[in-house]
C-alpha positions in Angstrom: 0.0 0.0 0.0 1.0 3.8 -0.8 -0.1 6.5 1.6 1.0 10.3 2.2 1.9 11.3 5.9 1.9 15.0 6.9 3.4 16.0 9.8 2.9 18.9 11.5 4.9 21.3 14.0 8.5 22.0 14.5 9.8 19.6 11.9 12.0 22.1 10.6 16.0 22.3 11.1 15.6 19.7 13.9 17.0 16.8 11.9 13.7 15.7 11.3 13.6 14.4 7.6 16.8 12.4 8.4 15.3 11.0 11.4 12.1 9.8 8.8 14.5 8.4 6.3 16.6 6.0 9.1 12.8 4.9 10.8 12.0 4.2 6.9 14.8 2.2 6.3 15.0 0.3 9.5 11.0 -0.7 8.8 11.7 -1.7 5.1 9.6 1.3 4.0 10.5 2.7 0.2 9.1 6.5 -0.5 10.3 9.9 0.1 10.5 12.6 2.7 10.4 16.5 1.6 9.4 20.1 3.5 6.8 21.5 1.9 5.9 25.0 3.3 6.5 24.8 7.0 5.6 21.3 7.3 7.3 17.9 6.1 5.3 15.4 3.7 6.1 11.6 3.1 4.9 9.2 0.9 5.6 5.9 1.8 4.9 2.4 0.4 4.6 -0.6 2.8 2.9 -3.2 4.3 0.1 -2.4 6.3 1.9 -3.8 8.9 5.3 -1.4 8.5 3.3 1.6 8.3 1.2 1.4 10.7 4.7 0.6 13.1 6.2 3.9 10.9 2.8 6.1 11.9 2.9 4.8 15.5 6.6 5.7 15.9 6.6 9.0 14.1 4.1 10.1 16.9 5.7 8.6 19.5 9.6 9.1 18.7 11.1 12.2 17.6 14.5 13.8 17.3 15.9 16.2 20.1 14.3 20.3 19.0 11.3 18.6 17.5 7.5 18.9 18.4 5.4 17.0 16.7 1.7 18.5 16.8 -0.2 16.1 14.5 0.1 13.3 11.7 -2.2 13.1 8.7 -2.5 10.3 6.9 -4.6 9.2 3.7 -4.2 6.6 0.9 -2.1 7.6 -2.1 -2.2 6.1 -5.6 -0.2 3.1 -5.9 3.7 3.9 -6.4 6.9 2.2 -6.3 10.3 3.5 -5.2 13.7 2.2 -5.4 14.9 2.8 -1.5 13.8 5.9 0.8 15.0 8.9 -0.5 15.0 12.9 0.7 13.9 14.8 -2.2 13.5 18.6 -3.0 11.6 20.8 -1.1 8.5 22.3 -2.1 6.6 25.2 -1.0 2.5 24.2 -1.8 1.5 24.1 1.9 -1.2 26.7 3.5 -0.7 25.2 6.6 1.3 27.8 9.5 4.7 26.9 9.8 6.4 26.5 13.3 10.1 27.7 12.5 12.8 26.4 15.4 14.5 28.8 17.7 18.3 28.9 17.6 19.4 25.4 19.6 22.1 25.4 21.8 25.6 22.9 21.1 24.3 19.5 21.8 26.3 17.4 23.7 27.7 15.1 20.6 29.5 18.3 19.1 30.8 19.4 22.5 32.5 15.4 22.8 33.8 16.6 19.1 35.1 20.0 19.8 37.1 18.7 22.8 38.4 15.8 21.0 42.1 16.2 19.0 40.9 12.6 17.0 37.8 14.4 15.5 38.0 16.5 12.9 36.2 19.4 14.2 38.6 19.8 16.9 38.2 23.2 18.3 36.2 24.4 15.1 34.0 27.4 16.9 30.9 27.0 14.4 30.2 23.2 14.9 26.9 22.2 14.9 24.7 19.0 13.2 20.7 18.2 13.2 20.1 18.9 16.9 21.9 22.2 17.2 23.1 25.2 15.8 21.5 28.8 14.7 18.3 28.2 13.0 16.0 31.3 13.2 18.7 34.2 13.3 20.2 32.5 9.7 16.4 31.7 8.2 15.6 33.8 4.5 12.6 32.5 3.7 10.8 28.5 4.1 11.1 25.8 3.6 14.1 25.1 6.0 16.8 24.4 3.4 20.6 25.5 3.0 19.6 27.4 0.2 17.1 29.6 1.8 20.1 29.9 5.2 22.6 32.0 5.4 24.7 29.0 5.1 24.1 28.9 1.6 27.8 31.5 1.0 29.8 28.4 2.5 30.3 25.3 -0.2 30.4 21.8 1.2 34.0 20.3 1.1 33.9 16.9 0.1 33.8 15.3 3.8 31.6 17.5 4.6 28.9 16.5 1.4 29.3 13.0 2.4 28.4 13.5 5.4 25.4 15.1 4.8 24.0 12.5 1.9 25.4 9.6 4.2 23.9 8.1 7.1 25.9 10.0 9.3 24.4 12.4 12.5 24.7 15.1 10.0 22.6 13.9 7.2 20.9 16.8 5.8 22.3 19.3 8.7 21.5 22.8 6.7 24.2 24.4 9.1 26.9 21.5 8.4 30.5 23.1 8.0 34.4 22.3 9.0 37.9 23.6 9.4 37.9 23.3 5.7 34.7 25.2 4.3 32.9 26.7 6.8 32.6 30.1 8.5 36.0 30.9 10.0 36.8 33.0 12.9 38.2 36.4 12.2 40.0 38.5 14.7 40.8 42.2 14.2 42.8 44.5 16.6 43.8 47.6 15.5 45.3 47.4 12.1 46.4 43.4 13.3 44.1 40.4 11.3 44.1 37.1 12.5 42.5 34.4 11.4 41.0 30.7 12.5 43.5 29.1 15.7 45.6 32.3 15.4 42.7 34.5 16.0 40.9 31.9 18.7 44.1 32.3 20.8 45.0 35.7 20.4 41.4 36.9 21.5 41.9 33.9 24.5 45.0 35.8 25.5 43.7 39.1 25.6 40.7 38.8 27.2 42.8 37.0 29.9 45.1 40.3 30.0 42.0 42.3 30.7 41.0 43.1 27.1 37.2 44.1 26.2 36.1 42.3 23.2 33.7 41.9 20.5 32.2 38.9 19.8 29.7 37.5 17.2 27.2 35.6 18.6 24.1 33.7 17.2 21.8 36.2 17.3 24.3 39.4 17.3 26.9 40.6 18.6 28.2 40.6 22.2 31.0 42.2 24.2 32.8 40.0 26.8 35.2 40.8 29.4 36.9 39.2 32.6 34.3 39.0 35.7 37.5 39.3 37.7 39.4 42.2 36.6 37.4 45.7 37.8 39.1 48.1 35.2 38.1 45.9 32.5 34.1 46.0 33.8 34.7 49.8 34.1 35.7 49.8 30.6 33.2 47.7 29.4 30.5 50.5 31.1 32.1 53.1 29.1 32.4 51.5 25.8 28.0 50.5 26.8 27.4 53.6 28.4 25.6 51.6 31.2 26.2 53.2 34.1 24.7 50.7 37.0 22.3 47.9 35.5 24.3 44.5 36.8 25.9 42.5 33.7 25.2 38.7 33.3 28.4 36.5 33.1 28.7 33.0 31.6 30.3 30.2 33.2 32.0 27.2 31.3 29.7 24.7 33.2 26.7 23.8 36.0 29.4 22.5 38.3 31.4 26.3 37.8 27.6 28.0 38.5 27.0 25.9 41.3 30.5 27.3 43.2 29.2 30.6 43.1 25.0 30.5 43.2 22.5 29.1 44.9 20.9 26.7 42.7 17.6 24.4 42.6 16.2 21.7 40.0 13.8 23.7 38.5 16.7 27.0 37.8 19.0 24.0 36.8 16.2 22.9 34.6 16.0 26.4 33.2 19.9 26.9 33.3 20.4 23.8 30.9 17.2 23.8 28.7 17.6 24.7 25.6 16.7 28.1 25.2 20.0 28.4 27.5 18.4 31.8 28.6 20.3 34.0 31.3 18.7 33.0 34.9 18.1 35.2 37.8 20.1 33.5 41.1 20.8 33.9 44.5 25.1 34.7 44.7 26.5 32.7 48.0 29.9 34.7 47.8 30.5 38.1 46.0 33.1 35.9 43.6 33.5 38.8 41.3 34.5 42.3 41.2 31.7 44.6 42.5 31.6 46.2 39.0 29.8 43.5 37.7 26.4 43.4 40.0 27.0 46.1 42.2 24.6 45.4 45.4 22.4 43.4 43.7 22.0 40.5 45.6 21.5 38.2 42.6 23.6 37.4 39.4 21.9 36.9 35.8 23.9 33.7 35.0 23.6 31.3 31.5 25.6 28.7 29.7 27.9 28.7 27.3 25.5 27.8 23.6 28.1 28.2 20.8 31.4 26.2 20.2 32.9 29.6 20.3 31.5 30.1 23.9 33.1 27.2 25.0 36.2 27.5 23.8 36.7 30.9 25.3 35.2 29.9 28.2 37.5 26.9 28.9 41.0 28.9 28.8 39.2 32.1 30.4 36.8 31.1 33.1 33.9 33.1 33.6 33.3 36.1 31.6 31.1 39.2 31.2 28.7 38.4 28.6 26.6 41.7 27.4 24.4 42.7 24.1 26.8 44.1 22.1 25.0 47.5 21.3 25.2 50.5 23.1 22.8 51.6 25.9 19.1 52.2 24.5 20.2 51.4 20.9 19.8 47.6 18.9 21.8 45.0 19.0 24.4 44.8 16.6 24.5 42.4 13.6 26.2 43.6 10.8 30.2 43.2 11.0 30.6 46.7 9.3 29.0 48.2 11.9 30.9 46.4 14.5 34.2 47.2 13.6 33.7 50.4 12.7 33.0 51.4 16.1 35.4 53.9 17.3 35.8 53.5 20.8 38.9 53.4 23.2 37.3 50.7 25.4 36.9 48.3 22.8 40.0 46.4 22.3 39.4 44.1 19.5 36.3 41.8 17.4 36.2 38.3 17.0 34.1 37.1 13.9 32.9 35.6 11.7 31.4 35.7 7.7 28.2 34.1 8.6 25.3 36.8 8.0 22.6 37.1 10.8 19.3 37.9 9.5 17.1 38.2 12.7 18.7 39.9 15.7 17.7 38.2 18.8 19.4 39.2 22.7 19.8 36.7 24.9 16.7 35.8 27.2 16.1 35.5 30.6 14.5 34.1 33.2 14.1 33.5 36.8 12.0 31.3 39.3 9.7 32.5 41.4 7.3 31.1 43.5 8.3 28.1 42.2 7.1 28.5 38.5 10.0 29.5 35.6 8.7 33.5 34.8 10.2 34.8 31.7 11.9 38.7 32.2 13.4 39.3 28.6 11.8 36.7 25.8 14.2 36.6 22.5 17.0 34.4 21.5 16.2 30.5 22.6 12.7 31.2 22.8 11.5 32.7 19.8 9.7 32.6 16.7 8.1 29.6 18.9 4.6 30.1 19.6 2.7 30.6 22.8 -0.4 28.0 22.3 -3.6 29.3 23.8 -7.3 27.7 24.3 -8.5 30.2 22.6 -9.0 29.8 18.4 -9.4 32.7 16.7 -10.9 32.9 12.6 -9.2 36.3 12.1 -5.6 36.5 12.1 -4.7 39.9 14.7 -1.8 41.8 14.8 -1.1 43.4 18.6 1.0 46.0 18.6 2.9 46.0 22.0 3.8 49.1 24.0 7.1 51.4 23.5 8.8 50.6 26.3 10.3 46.8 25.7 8.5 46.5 22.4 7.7 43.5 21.5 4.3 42.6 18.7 2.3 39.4 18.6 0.7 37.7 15.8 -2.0 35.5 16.4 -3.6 33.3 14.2 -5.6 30.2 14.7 -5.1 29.1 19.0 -1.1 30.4 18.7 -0.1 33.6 19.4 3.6 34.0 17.8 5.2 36.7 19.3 8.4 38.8 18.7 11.5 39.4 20.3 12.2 42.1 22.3 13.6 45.1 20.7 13.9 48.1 23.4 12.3 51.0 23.6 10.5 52.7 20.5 11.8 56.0 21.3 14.7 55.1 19.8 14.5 55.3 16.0 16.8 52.2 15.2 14.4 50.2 17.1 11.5 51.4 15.7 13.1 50.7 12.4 14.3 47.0 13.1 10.6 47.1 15.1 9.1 47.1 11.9 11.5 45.1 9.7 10.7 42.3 12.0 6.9 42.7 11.6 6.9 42.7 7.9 9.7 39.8 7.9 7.7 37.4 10.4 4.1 38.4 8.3 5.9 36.9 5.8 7.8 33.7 7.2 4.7 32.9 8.6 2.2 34.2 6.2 0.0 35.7 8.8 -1.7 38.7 7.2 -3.8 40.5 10.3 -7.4 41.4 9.4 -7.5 43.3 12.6 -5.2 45.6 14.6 -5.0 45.6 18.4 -2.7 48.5 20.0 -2.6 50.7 23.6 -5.1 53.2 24.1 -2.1 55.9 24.9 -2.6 58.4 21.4 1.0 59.3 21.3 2.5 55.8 21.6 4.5 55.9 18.3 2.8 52.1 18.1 -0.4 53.4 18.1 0.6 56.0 15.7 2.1 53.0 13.6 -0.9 51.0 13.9 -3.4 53.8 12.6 -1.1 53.4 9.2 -1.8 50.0 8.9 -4.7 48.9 6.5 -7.4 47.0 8.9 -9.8 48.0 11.6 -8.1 49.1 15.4 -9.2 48.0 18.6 -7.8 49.8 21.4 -6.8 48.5 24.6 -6.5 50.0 28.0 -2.5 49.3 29.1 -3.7 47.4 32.2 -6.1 46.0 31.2 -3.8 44.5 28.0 -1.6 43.2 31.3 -3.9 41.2 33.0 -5.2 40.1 29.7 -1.7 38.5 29.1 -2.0 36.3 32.9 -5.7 35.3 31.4 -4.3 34.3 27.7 -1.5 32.2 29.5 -3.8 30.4 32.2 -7.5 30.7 30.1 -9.2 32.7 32.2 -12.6 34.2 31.4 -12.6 36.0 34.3 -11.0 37.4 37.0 -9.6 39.9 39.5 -6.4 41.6 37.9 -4.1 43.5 40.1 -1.8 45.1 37.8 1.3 47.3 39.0 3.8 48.9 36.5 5.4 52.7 36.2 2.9 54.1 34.1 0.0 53.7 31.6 -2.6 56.0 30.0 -5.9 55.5 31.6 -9.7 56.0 30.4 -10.1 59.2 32.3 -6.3 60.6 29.9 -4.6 60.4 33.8 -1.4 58.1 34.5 -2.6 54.4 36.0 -0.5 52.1 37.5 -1.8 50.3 40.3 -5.0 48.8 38.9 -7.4 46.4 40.6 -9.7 45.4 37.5 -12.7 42.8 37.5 -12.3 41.2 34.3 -14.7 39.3 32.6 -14.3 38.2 28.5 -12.8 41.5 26.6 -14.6 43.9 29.4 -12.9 45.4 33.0 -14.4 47.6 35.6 -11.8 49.4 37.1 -12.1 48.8 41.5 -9.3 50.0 43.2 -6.5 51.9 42.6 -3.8 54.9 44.4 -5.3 58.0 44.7 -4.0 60.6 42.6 -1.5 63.0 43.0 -0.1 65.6 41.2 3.6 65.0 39.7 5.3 67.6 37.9 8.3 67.6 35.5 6.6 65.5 33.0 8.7 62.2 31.9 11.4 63.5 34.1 9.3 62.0 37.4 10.3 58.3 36.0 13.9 58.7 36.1 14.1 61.5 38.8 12.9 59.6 41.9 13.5 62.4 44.4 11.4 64.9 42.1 8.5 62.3 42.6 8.9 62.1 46.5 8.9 65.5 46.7 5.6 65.9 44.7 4.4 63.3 46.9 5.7 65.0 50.1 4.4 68.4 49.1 0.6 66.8 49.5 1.5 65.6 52.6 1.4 69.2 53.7 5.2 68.9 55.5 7.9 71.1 55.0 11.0 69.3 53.0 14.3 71.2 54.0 15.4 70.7 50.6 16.4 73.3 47.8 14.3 72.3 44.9 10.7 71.8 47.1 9.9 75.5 47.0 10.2 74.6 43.1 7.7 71.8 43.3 5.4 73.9 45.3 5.4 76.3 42.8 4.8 73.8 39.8 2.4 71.7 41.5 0.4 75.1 42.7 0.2 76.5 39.1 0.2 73.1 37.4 2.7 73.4 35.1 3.7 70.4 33.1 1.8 68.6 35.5 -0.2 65.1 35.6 -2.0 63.2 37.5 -0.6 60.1 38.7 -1.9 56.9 40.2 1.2 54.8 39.6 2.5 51.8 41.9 6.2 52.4 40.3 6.5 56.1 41.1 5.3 55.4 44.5 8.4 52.6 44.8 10.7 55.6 43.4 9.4 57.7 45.9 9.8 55.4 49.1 13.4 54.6 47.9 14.3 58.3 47.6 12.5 59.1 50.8 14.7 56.6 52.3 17.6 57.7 50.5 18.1 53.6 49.5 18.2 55.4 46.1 17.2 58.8 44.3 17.7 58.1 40.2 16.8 55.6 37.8 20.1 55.2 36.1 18.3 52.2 34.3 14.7 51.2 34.4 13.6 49.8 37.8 17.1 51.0 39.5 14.8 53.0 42.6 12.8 50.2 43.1 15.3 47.5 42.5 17.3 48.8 45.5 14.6 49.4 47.7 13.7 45.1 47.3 17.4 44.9 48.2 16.7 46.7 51.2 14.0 45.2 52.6 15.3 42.0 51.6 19.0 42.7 53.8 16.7 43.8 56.6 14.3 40.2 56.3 17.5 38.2 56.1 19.0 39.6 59.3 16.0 38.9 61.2 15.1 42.7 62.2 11.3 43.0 62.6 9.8 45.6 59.8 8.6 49.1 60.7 4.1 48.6 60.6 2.8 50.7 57.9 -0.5 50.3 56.4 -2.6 52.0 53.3 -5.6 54.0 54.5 -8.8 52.9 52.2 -11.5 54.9 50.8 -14.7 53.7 49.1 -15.9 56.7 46.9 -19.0 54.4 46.8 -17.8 52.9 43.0 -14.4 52.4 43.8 -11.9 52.3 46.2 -8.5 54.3 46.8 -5.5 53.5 48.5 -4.1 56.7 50.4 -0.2 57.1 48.8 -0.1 60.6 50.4 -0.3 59.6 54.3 1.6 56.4 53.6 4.6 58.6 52.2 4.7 61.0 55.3 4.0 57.6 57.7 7.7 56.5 56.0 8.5 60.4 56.1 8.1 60.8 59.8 9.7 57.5 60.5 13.0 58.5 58.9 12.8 61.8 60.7 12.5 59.6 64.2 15.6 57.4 63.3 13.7 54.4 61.9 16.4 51.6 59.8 15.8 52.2 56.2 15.5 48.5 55.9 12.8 48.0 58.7 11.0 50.8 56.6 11.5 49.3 52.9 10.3 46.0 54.5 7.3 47.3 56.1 6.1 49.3 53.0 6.5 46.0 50.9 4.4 43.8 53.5 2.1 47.0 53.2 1.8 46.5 49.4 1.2 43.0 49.5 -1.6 43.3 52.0 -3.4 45.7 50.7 -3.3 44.0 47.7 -5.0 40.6 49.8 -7.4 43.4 51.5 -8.6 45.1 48.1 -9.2 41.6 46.4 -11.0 39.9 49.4 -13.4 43.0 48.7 -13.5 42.5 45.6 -14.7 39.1 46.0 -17.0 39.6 49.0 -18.9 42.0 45.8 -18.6 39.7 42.5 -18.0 36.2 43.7 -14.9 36.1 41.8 -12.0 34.5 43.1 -9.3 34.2 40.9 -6.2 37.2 40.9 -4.2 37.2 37.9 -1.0 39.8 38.6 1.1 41.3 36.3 2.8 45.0 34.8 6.5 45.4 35.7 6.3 46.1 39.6 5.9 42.3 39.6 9.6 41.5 39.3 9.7 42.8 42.2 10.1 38.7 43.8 10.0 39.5 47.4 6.2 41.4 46.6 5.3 38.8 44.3 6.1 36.4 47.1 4.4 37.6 50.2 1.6 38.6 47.7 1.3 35.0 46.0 1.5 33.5 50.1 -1.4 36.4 51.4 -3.5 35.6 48.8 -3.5 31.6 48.3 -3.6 31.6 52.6 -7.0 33.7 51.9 -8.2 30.7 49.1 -7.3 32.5 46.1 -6.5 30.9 43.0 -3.3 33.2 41.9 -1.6 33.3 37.7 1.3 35.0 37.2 3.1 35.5 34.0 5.1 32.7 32.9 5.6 32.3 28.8 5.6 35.7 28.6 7.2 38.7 30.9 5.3 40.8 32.7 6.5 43.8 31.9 5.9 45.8 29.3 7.3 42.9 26.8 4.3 40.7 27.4 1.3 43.3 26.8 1.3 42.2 23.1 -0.4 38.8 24.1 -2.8 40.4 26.0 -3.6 43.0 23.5 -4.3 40.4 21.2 -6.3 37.9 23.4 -8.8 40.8 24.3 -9.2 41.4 20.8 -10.2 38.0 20.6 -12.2 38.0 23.1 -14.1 41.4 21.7 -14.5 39.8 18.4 -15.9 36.4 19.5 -18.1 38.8 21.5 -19.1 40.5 18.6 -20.3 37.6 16.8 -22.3 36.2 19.6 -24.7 39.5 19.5 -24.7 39.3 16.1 -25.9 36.0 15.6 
């Protein structure tokens, strides 16, 4: 008998037609194997017997990086082959394709690059089916060399016969040696090296204290020695990156392990395959103070690339950093790289090998026990996020500008981007949309319906009113706890969502939301009073300009020169807004308490203050009681920011510990949060909270909040696939749409 197979899901540049032809052979089954589209097609002839053994095992085995969603079968006119062969690739198939992420080195080519008998001994780009760059290197589908950036590099002779052979490496797109693949380039100065010459050279200068350039999978990084201060130092200068702590990646688990804290499920994250950096907990300050400052963790990640490891093995440690300069996109194009003038930068190590999608690294930490996604890119994407929820149009959300990152979503998967930056910035709002237009296409996802943030100025809002189909606007909050209810398929639920700011329905500044949700609709229940804050976009980086709006409508008298200059802004409101935001509160705590009075980097005010209150927890000292007066206006109720702030205010002025006080005003938070909810229940019946919006990477809030409300007999969702900051709005944005449109047709019908 003749039948066609289709298979669908990550079959692509996982090794999976090779792994079809050996199960073929072994069974006695003639036919072929192809790609076609974004899925792969085989058409086998056999016994009924072999193929129903070849049907059972292609759903039940596959090949590491593969994800087998479904297999279609169906009779085929009668055929006869000679053997089982991997023919051409077609591109007929309507049918969504799921593209791999970039795969780490799999443990075969690591036993290979460490071995002096094997041919790729020490060879920096190895890879085979199971690993290698896949998405950064993709031009167009099928997955093929001819549509990879791998296409410049001819196959020597060893090489082709290992990929037509039965080898590991049959029909690895990426497959290359010593002998015809990418080489490694080293420039310093006017100085060229090239393949071991330029491996070692780089080796030895980084090990003298050198800053380098290095070309990674999805971009370039710059690297450094965790060890040597002036080096760290120099590497802020050449980033401009004043404070924000740097990740550094070790050689191996064993070499993490000596330094961090770390439990099965961050080992589980540390080692999966999206080798993303992960949030831990530093038993000994091993490296100079340059590198994390006081932060008491240390973003920490694998080595992914045969270059990686061999640096890593003669260096140790290093700094690993996005090699782009503070606010601005990663860099991907080798001109661009080494015509970087700077004195900090000693030297770029590289490579031929174009990258066509730029992708940082991710990471990740674990929190209340769950893996939470902070940064989503290399490892992670183009893969979907699969939802209950199956939409007939195809929507495009737009994200928000801070983090920016889009979603497509089509069908029940919601593919989303990587994250960019901040759209201020006009060379991320360029690679912004030269990502859109190149993932439409990949993926042939052409959206019949717009979804964006209700803030007008938003330059993706602006974007998204170019764009030819119908908008639907969505409130910034309410697109955050939409993303918790996409994730855990919620129809409904209490959303407590805390972040820095986000344009509300009433045009003031929201940001610590307590929304009943139900299907695409909220009802806003509980949220910070307002108060005035002057200076305009100034009050989110200058937190002392934000405490002293706060303490000017406490009605005290700040000894301090610039509060006679608030007074007077405030009093004649000029540039002036009114604010309800959770984050400027943080800022203005942390500046009260002098932890910390400027956001160098986003999150700087309120990341110290955690630090605080989490020094003062550790040592045992009992935090200062502090509470949140509550007002029910009779449709909502406020939180009282104003007489909390002078309660913190007056402590200090008695001699109160900073960290007694930044621990009480986070046990505050969290139970106000339990109090508002329990309300909120008590009136709808509703007992499910969903948190998100960037205040929740604050862990020890999310902690005690997560512990409050499951004591109380909540049901609590966090974020996980996606962050939840800023970077995960898309997904909510699109899930409400959704929602409104399956809405829609329900009244219509």
């Amino acid at each position: 008998m003749t039948i066609s197979i289709s298979v669908l899901g990550v079959v692509q540049g996982v090794g999976y037609r090779p792994f079809v032809a050996r199960l073929a052979e072994e069974l006695g089954i003639n036919g072929t194997v192809q790609n076609n589209g974004g899925i792969v097609e085989i058409t086998a002839d056999a016994s009924k017997q072999a193929a129903d053994e070849f049907i059972h095992r292609l759903k039940s085995q596959q090949p590491p990086g593969a994800d087998v969603i479904q297999v279609m079968t169906r009779p085929a006119p009668q055929q006869s082959f000679d053997g089982f062969h991997i023919i051409p690739s077609t591109q007929s198939s309507a049918e969504t394709p799921l593209i791999p992420p970039d795969l780490p080195i799999c443990e075969d080519c690591q036993r290979e690059l460490a071995s002096p008998a094997d041919r790729r001994y020490c060879y920096p780009f190895i890879s085979c089916v199971a690993c290698g760059p896949r998405y950064s290197i993709i031009n167009s589908l099928p997955y093929d060399r001819c549509n990879i950036t791998m296409d410049e590099f001819p196959m020597c002779a060893d090489c082709k016969e290992e990929y037509t052979t039965n080898t590991r490496r049959r029909h690895a797109q990426t497959i290359s040696c010593h002998e015809c693949g990418p080489q490694l380039i080293f420039k310093t100065g006017e100085t060229v090296y090239h393949r071991g010459e330029a491996l070692q050279k780089g080796i030895e200068m980084l090990n003298s204290g050198a800053v380098l350039a290095l070309k990674g999978i999805g971009g370039y990084q710059f690297a450094c020695s965790p060890n040597d201060q002036s080096a760290v130092e120099r590497l802020r200068l050449l980033k401009r990156r004043d404070k924000k702590p740097f990740a550094v990646m070790f050689p191996s688990l064993d070499a993490v392990k000596q330094i961090c804290s770390v439990n099965d499920k961050e080992e589980k994250l540390l080692t999966s395959p999206a080798r993303p950096i992960v949030l831990l907990n530093q038993l000994k300050g091993e490296f100079c103070t340059a590198v994390s400052g006081e932060s008491r963790f240390l973003g920490v990640f694998l080595p992914y690339t045969g270059l990686h490891q061999l640096l890593l093995n003669d260096c140790g440690p290093l700094v690993m950093t996005s090699g782009n300069l503070t606010n601005e996109p990663i860099m991907i194009h080798d001109e661009e790289m080494l015509h970087l003038k700077s004195d900090d930068l000693d030297g770029v190590l590289y490579h031929t090998r174009q990258i066509v999608t730029p992708l940082d690294d991710s990471v990740a930490r674990v929190v209340c026990g769950t893996g939470q996604m902070i940064r989503r890119s290399r490892g992670y994407v183009p893969m979907p996020v699969p939802l209950e929820l199956s939409t007939e149009k195809s929507i495009l959300a737009m994200g928000g500008d801070l983090k920016a990152c889009f979603c497509l979503y089509k069908g029940n998967r919601a593919y989303l981007s990587q994250y960019f930056g901040d759209m201020e910035e006009y060379a991320v709002s360029q690679v912004f949309q030269q990502n859109l237009n190149r993932m439409e296409q990949l993926f042939r996802i052409m959206p019949s319906v717009i979804a964006c943030d209700l803030h007008p100025n938003y330059f993706t809002s602006r974007l998204a009113e170019q764009l030819k189909a119908p908008l639907v606007r969505i409130q910034h909050h309410h697109a955050h706890i939409g993303s918790v209810m996409a994730e855990h398929s919620l129809q409904s639920c209490i959303g407590v969502a805390f972040d820095g700011t986000g344009y509300g329905t009433d045009g003031c500044v929201w940001g610590s939301e307590f929304l009943l949700c139900s299907g695409s609709e909220f009802k806003r229940s509980a949220h910070l009073g307002y108060v005035t804050l002057c200076g305009g976009d100034k009050a989110s980086k200058d937190a002392d300009l934000a405490a002293l709006c706060l303490l000017y409508a406490t009605g005290v008298d700040v000894p301090d020169s610039r509060f006679a200059m608030v007074k007077a802004a405030v009093a004649n409101q000029v540039n002036t807004s009114e604010s309800a935001s959770m984050g400027r509160l943080f800022d203005a705590v942390s500046a009260v308490l002098k932890i910390r009075t400027e956001n160098t980097y986003e999150g700087e005010c309120a990341i110290a203050l955690e630090n605080a209150a989490a020094a003062s927890q550790s040592a045992g000292e009992a935090p200062y009681p502090l509470s949140f007066q509550i007002q029910d206006t009779g449709c909502e109720l406020t939180l009282n920011q104003v007489n909390l702030i002078k309660d913190i205010y007056q402590a200090v002025e008695n001699g109160v510990g900073k960290g007694r006080l930044a621990l009480g005003f986070h046990l505050a938070v969290a139970q106000v949060v339990l109090t508002v909810c329990r309300s909120i229940r008590e009136q709808s019946g509703e007992n499910t909270a969903a948190l998100s919006g960037g205040v929740f990477a604050n862990q020890l809030l999310v902690q005690e909040c997560v512990r409050l409300l499951k004591d109380d007999g909540f049901r609590v969702c966090l974020n996980a696939a996606v962050p939840c900051n800023d970077s995960g709005i898309s997904l909510g944005q699109a899930w409400l749409c959704a929602q409104k449109e399956i809405s829609e047709n329900r009244e219509t019908e």
